[in-house]
N, CA and C atoms as an extended XYZ file, in Angstrom:
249
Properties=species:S:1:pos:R:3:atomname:S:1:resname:S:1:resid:I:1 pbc="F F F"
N        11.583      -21.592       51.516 N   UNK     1
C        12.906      -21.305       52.044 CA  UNK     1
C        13.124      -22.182       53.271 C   UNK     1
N        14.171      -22.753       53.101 N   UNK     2
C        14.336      -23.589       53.835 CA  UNK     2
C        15.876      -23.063       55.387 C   UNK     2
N        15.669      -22.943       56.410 N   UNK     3
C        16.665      -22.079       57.158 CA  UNK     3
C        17.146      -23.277       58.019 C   UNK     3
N        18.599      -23.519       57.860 N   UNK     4
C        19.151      -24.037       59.052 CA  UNK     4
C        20.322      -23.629       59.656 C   UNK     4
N        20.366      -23.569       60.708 N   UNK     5
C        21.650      -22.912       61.963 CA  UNK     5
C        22.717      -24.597       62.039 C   UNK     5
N        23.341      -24.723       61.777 N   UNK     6
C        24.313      -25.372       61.529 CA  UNK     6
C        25.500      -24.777       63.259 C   UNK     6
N        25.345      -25.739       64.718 N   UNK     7
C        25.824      -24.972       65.581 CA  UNK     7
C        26.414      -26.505       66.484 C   UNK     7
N        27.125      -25.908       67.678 N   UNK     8
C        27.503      -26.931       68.677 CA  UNK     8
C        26.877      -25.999       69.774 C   UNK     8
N        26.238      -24.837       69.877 N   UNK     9
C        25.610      -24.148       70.832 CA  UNK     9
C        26.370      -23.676       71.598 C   UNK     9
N        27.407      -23.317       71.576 N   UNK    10
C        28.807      -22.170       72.242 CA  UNK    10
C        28.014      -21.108       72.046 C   UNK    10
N        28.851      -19.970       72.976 N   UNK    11
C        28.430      -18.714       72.937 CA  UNK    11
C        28.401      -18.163       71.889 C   UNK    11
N        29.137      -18.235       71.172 N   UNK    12
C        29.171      -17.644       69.680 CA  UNK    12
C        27.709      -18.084       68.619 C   UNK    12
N        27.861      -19.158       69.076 N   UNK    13
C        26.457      -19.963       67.914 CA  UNK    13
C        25.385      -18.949       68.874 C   UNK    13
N        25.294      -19.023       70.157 N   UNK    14
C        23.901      -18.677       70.987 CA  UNK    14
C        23.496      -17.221       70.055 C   UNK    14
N        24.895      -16.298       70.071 N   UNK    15
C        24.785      -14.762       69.670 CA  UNK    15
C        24.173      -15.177       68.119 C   UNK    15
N        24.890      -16.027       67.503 N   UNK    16
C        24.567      -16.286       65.991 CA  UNK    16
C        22.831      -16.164       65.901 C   UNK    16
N        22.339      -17.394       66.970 N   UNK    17
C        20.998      -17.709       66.480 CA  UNK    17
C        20.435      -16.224       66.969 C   UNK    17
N        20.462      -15.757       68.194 N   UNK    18
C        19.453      -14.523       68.364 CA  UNK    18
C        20.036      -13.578       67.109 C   UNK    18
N        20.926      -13.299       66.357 N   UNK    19
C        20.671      -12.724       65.254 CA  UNK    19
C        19.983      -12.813       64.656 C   UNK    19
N        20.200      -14.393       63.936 N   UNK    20
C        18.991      -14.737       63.010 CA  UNK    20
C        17.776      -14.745       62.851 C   UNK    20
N        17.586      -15.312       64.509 N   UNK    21
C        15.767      -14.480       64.471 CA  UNK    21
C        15.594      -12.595       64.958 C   UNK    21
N        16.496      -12.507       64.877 N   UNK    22
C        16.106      -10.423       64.881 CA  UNK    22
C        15.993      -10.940       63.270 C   UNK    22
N        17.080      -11.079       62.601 N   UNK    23
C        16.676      -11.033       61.118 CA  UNK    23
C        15.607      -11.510       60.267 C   UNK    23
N        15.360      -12.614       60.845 N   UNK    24
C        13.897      -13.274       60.176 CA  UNK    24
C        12.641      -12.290       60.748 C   UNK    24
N        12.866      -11.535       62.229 N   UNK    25
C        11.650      -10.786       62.243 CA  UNK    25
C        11.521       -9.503       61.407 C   UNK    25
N        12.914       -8.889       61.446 N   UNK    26
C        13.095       -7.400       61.161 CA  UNK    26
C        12.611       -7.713       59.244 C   UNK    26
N        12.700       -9.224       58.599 N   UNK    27
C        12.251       -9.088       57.124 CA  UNK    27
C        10.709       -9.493       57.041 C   UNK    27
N        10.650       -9.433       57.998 N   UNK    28
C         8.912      -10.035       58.323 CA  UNK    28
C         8.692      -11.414       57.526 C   UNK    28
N         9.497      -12.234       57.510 N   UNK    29
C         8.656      -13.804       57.236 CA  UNK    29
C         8.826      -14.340       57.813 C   UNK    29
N         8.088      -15.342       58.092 N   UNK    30
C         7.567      -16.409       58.926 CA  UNK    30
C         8.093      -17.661       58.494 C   UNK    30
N         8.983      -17.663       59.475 N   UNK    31
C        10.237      -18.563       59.326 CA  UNK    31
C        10.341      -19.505       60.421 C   UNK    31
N        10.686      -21.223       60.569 N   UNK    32
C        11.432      -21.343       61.748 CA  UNK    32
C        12.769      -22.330       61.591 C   UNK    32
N        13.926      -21.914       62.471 N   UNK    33
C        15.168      -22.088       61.904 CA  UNK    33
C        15.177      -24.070       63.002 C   UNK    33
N        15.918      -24.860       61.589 N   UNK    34
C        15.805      -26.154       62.062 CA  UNK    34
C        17.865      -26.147       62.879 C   UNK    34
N        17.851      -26.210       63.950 N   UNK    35
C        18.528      -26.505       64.944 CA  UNK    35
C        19.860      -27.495       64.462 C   UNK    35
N        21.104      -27.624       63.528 N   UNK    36
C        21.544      -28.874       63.545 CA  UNK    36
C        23.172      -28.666       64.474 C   UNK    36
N        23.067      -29.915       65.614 N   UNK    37
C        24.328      -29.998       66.183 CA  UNK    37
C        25.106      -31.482       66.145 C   UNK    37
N        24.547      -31.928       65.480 N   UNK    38
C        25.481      -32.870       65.120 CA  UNK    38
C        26.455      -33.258       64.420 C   UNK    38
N        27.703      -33.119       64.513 N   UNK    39
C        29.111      -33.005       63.979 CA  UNK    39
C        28.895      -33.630       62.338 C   UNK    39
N        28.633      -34.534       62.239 N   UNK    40
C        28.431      -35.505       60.792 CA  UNK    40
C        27.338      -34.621       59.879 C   UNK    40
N        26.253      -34.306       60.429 N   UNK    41
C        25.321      -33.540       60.232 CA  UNK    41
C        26.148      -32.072       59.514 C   UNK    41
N        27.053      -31.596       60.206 N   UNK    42
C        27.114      -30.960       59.977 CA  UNK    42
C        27.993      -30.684       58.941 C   UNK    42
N        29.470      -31.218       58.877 N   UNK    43
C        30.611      -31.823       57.954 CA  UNK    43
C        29.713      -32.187       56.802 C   UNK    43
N        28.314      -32.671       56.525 N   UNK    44
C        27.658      -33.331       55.273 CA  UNK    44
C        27.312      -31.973       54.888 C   UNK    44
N        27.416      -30.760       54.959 N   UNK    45
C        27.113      -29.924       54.620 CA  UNK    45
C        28.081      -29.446       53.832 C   UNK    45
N        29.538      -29.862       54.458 N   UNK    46
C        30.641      -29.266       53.915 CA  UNK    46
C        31.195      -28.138       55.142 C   UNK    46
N        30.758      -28.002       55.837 N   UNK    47
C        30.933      -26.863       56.871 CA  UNK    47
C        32.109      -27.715       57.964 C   UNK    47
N        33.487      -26.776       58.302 N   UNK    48
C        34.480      -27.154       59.366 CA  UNK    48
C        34.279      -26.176       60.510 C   UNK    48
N        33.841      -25.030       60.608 N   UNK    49
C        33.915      -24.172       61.406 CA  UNK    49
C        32.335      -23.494       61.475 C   UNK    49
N        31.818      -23.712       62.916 N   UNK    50
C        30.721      -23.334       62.990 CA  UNK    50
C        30.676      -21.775       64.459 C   UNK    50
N        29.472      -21.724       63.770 N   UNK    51
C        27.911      -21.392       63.625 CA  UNK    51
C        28.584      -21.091       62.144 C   UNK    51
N        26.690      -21.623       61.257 N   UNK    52
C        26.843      -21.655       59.953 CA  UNK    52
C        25.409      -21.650       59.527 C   UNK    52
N        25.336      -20.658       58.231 N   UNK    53
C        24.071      -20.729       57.873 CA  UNK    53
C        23.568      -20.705       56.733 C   UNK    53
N        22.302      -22.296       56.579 N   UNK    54
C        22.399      -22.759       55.398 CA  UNK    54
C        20.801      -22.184       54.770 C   UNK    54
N        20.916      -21.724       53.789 N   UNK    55
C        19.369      -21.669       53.235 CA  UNK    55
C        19.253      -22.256       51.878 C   UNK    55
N        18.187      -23.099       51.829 N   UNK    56
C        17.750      -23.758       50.855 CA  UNK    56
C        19.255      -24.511       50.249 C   UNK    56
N        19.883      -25.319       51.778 N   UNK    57
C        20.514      -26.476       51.519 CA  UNK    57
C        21.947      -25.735       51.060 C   UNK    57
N        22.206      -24.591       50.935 N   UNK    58
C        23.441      -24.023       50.243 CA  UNK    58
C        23.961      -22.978       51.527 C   UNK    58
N        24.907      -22.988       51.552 N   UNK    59
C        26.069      -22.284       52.846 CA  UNK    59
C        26.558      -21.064       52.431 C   UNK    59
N        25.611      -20.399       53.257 N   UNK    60
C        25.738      -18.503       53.175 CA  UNK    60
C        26.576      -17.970       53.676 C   UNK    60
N        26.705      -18.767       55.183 N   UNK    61
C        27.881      -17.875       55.878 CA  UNK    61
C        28.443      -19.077       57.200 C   UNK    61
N        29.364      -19.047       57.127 N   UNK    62
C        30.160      -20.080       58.336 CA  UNK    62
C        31.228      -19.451       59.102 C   UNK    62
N        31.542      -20.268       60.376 N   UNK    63
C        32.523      -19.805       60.965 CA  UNK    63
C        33.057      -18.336       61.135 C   UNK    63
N        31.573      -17.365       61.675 N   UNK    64
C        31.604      -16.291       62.055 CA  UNK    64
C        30.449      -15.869       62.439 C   UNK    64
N        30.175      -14.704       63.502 N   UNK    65
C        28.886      -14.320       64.181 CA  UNK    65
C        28.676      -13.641       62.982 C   UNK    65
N        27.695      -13.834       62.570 N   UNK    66
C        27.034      -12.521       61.297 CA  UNK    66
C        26.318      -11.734       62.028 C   UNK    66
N        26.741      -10.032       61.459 N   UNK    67
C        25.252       -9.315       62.229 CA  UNK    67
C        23.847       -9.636       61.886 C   UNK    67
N        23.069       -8.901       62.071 N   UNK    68
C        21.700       -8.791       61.355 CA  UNK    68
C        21.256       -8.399       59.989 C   UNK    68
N        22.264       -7.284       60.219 N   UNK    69
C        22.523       -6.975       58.620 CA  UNK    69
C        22.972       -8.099       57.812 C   UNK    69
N        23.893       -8.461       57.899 N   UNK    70
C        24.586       -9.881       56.873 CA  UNK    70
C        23.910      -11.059       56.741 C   UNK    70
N        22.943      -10.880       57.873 N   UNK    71
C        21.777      -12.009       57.549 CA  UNK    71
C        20.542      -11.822       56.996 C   UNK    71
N        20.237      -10.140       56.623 N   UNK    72
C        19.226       -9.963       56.575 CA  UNK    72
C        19.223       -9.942       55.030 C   UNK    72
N        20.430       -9.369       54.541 N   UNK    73
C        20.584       -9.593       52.783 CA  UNK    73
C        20.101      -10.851       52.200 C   UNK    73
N        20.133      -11.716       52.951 N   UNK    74
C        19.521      -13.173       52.480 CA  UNK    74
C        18.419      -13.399       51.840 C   UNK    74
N        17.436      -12.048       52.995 N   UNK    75
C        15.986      -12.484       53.062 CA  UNK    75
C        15.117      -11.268       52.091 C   UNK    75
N        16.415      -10.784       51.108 N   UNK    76
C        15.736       -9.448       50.227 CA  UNK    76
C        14.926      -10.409       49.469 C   UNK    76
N        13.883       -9.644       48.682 N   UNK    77
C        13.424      -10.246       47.648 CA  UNK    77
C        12.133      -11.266       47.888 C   UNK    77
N        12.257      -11.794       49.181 N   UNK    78
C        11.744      -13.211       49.958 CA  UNK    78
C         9.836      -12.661       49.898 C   UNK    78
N         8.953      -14.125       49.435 N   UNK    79
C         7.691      -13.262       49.852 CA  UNK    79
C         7.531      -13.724       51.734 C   UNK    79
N         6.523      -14.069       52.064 N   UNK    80
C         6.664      -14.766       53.382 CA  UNK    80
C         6.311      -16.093       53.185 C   UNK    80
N         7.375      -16.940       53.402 N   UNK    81
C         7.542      -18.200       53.368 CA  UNK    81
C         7.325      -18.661       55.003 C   UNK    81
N         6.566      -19.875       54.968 N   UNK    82
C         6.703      -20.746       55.774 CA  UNK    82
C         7.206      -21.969       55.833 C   UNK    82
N         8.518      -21.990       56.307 N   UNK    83
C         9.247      -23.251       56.611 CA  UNK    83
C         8.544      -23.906       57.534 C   UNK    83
């Protein structure tokens, strides 16, 4: 599983990422999320509105704080992967 935060690091992205890692801990795998803020970087994703979050290269959720919950549905099913 591959996890990336898709951000420009505004307050909104900051709240985004400490979600994501409550969520990666609260599913217990061993995860670490790759950081992308670069505009082009990020548009190659397909993404206009960020914080955005991509797993295994495909766009789960954009242009909104997700709770923990909405991030944590991601990680049902998951064994513990190390990215």
């Amino acid at each position: 599983m591959r996890i990336k935060l898709l951000c420009s690091m505004c307050t909104d992205c900051k709240q985004f990422e400490s979600n994501l890692n409550e969520a990666i801990r609260l599913a217990g795998i061993d995860a670490t999320i790759e950081r992308v803020e670069d505009a082009r970087a990020i548009i190659r994703h397909g993404v206009v509105k960020t914080p955005a979050l991509v797993i295994d290269d495909r766009v789960k959720i954009q242009g909104r704080i997700a709770t923990v919950e909405d991030i944590t549905k991601y990680f049902q099913n998951v064994e513990h992967y190390v990215v």
